[in-house]
N, C-alpha and C positions, 0 to 999 in steps of 0.2 A: 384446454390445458395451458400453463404459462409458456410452455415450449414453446407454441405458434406466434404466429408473427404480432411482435412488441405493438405496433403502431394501430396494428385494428383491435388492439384492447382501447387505445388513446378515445379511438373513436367509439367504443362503445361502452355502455356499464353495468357488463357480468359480475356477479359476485362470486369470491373464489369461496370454494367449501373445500374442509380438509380430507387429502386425501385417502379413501379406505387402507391403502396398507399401514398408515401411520401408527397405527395400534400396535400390528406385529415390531413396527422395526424399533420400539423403545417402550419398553414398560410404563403406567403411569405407577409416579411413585404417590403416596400417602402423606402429606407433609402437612404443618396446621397452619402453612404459611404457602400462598398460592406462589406456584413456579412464572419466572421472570425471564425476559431477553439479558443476559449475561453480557458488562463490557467490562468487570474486572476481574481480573486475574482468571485461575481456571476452572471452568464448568462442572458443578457438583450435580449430578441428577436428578435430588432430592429438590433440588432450587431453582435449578433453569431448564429453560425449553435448550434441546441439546441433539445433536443426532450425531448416530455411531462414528467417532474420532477415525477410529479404521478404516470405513470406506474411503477416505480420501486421501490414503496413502499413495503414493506413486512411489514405487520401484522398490518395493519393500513386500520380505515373505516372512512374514513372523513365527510360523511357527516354525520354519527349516533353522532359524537361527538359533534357535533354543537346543533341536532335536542336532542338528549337525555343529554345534557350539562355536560361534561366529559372531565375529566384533562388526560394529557397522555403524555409519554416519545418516541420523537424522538432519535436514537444514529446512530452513525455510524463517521467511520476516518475522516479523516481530507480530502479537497477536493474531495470531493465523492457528491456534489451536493445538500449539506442540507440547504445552505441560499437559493439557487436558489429555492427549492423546496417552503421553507417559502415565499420568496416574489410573486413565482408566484400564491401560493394559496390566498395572501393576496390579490391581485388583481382580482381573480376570484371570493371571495367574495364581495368584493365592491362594484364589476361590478353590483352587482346582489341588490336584496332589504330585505333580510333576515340579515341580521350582519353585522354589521363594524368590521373588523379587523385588528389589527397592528403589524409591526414586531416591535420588541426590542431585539437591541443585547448586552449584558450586558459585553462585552468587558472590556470595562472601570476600571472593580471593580476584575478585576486579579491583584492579590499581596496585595488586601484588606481584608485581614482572619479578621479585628475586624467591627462590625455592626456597627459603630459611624461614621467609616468612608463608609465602603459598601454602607449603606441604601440610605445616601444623592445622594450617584456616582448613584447608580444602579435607585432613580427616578429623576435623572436627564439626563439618559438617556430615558426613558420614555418616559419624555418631548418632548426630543428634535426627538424621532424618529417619535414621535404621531404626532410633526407642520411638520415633513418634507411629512411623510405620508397620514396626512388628514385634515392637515391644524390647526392654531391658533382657530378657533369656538371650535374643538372636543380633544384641548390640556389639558390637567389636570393643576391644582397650582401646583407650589410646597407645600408639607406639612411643614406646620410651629409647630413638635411636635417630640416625642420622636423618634429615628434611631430605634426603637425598633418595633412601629407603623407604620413607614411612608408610608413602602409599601402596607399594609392592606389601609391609608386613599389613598394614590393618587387612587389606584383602585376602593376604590365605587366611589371615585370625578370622575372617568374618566368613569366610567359603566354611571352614573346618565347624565353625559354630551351628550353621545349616545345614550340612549333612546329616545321614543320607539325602539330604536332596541339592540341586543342584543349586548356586547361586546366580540369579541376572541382576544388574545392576545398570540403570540408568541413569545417565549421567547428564541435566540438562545444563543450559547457560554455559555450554565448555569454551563459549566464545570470550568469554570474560577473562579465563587466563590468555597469558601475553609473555612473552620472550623466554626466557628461562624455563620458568615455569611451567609454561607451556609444554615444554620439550622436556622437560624432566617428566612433568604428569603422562605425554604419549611415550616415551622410555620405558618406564615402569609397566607401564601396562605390557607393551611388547616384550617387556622382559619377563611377565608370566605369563603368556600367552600360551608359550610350547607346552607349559606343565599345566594349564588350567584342565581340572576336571575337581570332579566331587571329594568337596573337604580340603581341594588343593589352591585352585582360584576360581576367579568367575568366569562360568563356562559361556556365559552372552556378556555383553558390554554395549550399549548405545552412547554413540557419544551422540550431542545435540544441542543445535545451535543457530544462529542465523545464516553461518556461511557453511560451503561445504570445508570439509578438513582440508582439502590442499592449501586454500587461502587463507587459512589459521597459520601453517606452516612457512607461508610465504613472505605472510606479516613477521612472524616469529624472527625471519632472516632479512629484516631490515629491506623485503622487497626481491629479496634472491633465491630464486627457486630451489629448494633442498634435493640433495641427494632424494632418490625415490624410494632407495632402501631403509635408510636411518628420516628419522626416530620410529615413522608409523607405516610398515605398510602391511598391515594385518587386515584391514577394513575389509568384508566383503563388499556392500552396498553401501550407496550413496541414493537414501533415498528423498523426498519431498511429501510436503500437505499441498493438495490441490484448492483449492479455493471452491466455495459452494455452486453448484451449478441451479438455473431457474426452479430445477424440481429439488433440490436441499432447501432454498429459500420458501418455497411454497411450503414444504414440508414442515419447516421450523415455526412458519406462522400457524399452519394448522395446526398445531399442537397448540397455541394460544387461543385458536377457535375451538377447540375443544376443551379445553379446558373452564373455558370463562364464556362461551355464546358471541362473543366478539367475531365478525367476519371481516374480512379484509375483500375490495374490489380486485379481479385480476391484473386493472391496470396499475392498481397500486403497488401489488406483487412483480409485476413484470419492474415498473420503474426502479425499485429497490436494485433487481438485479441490474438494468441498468446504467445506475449510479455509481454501484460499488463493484459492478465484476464478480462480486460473489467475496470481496476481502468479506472475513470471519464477524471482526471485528466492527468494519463498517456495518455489514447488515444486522446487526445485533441491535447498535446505536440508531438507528433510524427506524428500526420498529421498536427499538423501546420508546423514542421520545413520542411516535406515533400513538400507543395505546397508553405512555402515562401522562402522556402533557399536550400532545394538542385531540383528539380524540375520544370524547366522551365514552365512559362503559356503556353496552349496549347498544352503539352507534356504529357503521359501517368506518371502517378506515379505507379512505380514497385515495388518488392518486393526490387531490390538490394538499392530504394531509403527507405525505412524502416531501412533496415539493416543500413544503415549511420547514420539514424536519431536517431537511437535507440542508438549507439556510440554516439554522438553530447551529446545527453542527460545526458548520466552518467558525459560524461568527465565534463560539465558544470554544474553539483552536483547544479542543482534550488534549490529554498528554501526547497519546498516540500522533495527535495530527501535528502537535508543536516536535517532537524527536524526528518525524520527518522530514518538518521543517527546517531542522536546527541543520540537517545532513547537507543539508541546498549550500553552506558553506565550504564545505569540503571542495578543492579544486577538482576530486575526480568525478564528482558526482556533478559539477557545473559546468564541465565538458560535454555530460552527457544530457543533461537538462536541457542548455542551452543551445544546440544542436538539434531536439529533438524541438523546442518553444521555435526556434526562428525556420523552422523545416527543411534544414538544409539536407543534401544529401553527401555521406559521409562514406565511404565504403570503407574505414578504417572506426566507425564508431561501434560496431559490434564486435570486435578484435579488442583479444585485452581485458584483463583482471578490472579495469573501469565499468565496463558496463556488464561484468559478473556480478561485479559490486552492489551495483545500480540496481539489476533484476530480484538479487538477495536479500536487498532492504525494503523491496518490494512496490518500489521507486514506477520502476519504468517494466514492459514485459514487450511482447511482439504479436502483431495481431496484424492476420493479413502478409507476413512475412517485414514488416516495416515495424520501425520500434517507435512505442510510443509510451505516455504515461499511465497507468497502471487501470486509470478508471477516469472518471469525471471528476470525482470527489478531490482527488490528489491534483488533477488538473486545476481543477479551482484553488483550490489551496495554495498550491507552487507557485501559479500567478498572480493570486492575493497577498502571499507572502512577499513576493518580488518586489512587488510594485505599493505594499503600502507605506514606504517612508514615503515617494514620492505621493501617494495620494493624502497624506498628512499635509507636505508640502505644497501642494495648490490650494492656493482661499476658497476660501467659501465661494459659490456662484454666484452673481451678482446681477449676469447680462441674464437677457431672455432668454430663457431654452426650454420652456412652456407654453403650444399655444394658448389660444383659448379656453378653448373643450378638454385642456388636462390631460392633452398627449406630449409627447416630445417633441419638440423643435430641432429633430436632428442636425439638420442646416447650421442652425445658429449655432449649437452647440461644437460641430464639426470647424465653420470659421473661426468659432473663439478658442479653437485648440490648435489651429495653425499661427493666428496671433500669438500662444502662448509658445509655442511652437519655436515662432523665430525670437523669442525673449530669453528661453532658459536650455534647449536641445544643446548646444555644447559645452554650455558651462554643467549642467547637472550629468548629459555623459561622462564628462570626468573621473565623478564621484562614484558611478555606477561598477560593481561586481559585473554583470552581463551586460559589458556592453554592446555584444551583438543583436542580444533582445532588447537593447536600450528602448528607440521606437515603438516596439511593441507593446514594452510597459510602461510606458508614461501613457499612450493610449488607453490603453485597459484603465491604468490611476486614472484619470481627466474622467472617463467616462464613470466609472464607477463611484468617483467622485458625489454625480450628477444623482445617477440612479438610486444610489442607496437608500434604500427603504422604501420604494418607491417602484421597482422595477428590477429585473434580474437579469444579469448575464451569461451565457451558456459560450463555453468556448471549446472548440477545437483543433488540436494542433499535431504532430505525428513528422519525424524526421523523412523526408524525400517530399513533403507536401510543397516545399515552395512557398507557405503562407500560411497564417493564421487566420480561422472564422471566428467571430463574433456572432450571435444572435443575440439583438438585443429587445426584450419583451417589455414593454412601460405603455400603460394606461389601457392593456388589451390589446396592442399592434406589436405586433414583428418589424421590426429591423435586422437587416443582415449586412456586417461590414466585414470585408475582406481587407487583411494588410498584407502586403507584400516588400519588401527591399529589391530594388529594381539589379536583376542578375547581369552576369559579363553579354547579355544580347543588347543588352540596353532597353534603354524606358518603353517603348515605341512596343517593341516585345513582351516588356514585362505585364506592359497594361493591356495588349491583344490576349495576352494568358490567363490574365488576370479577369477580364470580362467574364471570357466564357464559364471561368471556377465559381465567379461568385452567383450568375444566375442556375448555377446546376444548384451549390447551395442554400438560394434562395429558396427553390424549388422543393429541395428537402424538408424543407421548415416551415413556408408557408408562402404558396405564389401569389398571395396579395402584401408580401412584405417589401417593403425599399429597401433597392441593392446601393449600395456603397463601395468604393474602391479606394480605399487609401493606401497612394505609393509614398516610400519613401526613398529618397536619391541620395546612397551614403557612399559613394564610387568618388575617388579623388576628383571625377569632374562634375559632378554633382555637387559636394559641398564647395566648390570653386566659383558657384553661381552665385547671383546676388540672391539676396531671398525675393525681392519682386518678382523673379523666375522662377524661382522656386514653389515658392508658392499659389499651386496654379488649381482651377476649380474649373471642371467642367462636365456638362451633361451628354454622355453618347448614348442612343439609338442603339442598342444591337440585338440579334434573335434572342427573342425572349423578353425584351420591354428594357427600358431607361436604367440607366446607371451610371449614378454622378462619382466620380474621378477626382479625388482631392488629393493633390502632391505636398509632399514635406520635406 
């Protein structure tokens, strides 16, 4: 089963077949169009491989909300399966004869912080999601009264419209109102709260969003915690979407083995989850480019077609991966990046609406009680994104850094980056956003520089670690380079610490790879040195075989 341990699928090659409950837990539907891995927008049944939205609710009772009539906060990131979730609930109510209910996504009324404008946008979506969902009979008027009102009247017109039965109303993107609006749209609502029942207003309400509603609230006041009573505190739950676990992933491909004879390897299955942690979105993208673009029909999908897919993806920066990207600006999130990239230990980094932030844009999460970046995928990404002006900015390679036989010349490659090293390190930190990562990313640029297309990087990194690993893979060898910034013990310590970390993970990677140790000395008596001392290369002897020592 994919559950057992990742590393002895690496080593061997079982084939995964899907598994027998997959039947029960989703209908196959009838379509003249074969069902597909899903990376836009949200998953209809008829068309993609999908499994039940609901099970990966956290901290949510659906039907108590309905039956005991209780307002509540869905949150969680961006593509992580919150519309899908809303519409397929909307549908399994309908189905049925206890409530009518509708989605609304309030999209529309982002960029509209004043109520004059908001209130009209937001029930005019209403409107229009109510005739597409349940038709012109069960549509609300528009209100013809104050922007300050409007949304309290469309809702009893639209409760009064669906009696006898109750009205639920789901309400996604609530993150997209802002200051006023915001607070006028949770008002209203609390202000029919007391009286919602049948005919009267809606007796459930989901609000939903990326963050939870306090940090809607907080935004809303310029940053200043609100009273707890005013505007919202009606909310029963604050719930969450969990992220797919190795048996959702196995399960989402076996429905494309059965559907079409296609089998996927377990190693290939296990690496997926691997890669992406189970994000929604990611593992979607990686087995669709898997079975449409590098994997012939009929042909097994393996681990080395992951491994491709998983490149395809970064180099092609989707939306998803670039709005991630784009966040790395934000000072509060470059607090927590940067902290988490140069492994320092923080014990004020998990305190604080910053790394709420951080976990709700799905950025960064905690594994092991230590906070790190969310998966490898985003890991890649963050560091690719950092560091590629500066990997623009070095020329082309020009010196040897291939031996003969079309391996790497790590050596050469590692002296011609301490050359470059004492040429551009303080004029280019300057210019640097992170410059505590500064070192780290101009290394990662240099080398990837080198590699690309050619050879692949695996990096990891995690806040209290002290360092970042490098595995670097080119022509069939492993390399493994440790970076460290030499801590207040001084050099002498950093680099007794630094041995032992990096042949542990050598070890994990491959005990025939070359360990590397690159310090860096950014300590006021460190860059006081000439670079001829600075600059220093040497090879130690320590348990567990050779490992050359290059300073910066």
């Amino acid at each position: 089963m994919v559950g057992l341990s990742f590393s002895k699928y690496r080593r061997e090659g079982r084939t995964f077949s899907p598994p027998p409950f997959l039947g029960a837990a989703l209908p196959c539907y009838a379509s003249t169009m074969a069902r597909y891995f899903n990376t836009t927008g949200p998953c209809d049944p008829e068309l993609h491989y999908m499994l039940p939205p609901e099970e990966r609710l956290v901290g949510a009772e659906l039907g108590r909300y309905i039956e005991s009539r209780l307002y509540w906060v869905l949150h969680a990131p961006r593509q992580t399966g919150k519309t899908t979730f809303l519409q397929s609930w909307m549908r399994r109510i309908n189905s049925g004869d206890e409530a009518i209910a509708c989605y609304v996504t309030v999209e529309r009324c982002q960029g509209l912080s004043d109520v004059e404008r908001a209130m009209p946008a937001l029930c005019q979506a209403i409107r229009e999601n109510a005739e597409a969902s349940l038709g012109p009979a069960l549509t609300p008027p528009l209100p013809q009264t104050d922007p300050s009102s409007m949304l309290s009247v469309i809702l009893i017109a639209w409760a009064r419209l669906v009696a006898p039965k109750p009205l639920v109303v789901l309400f996604d993107e609530v993150d997209t109102l802002q200051d006023q609006a915001l607070v006028s749209f949770l008002r209203q609502l609390r202000g029919g709260f007391a009286n919602r029942g049948l005919g009267k207003f809606p007796v459930s309400v989901a609000l939903v969003g990326m963050r939870d509603l306090r940090d809607y609230l907080i935004r809303s006041k310029d940053g200043v915690p609100v009273n707890p009573g005013s505007p919202f505190n009606i909310k029963e739950d604050s719930a969450s979407l969990s992220s797919f676990s190795p048996q959702d992933i196995a399960s989402l491909a076996g429905q494309h083995s059965m559907e079409t004879g296609q089998a996927f390897e377990e190693p290939a299955i296990a690496r997926v989850w691997e890669l992406t942690r189970g994000q929604p979105w990611l593992t979607n993208s990686l087995l669709k480019l898997c079975v449409w673009k590098l994997c012939p029909k009929g042909e097994t999908v393996t681990i080395a077609h992951v491994e491709e897919a998983k490149e395809l993806l970064i180099q092609a920066r989707a939306v998803h991966l670039d709005s991630l990207a784009e966040r790395l600006r934000d000072p509060r999130i470059k607090r927590i990046v940067e902290t988490i990239m140069v492994g320092e230990s923080d014990p004020t980094l998990t305190q604080g609406d910053d790394f709420v932030l951080a976990c709700d844009l799905g950025l960064v999460a905690k594994e092991g009680g230590s906070p790190v970046i969310s998966n490898p995928i985003y890991r890649e990404v963050i560091a690719r994104v950092l560091s590629q002006g500066m990997q623009d900015a070095i020329p082309a390679p020009e010196f040897r850094w291939q031996r003969p036989d079309g391996g790497l010349d790590l050596e050469a490659l590692l002296r011609e980056f301490q050359d470059f090293w004492a040429q551009h390190a303080d004029i280019w930190e300057e210019k640097s956003d992170y410059t505590e990562a500064f070192p780290h990313l101009l290394l990662m640029a240099f080398l990837q520089r080198v590699v690309n297309g050619g050879g692949r990087i695996d990096r990891e990194y995690a806040a209290g670690r002290g360092r970042v690993d490098l595995a670097l893979l080119f022509g069939g060898h492993w390399s493994v380079i440790e970076v460290k910034l030499v801590n207040r013990r001084g050099r002498s310590r950093t680099v007794e610490e630094g041995l032992k970390q990096v042949i542990r993970y050598r070890d994990s990677i491959d005990r025939s790879a070359d360990a590397w140790l690159v310090v860096f000395d950014r300590t006021p008596a460190g860059r006081a040195l000439p670079w001829a001392e600075r600059l220093t290369w040497e090879a130690l002897a320590c348990e567990g075989g050779t490992v050359t020592v290059v300073g910066g």
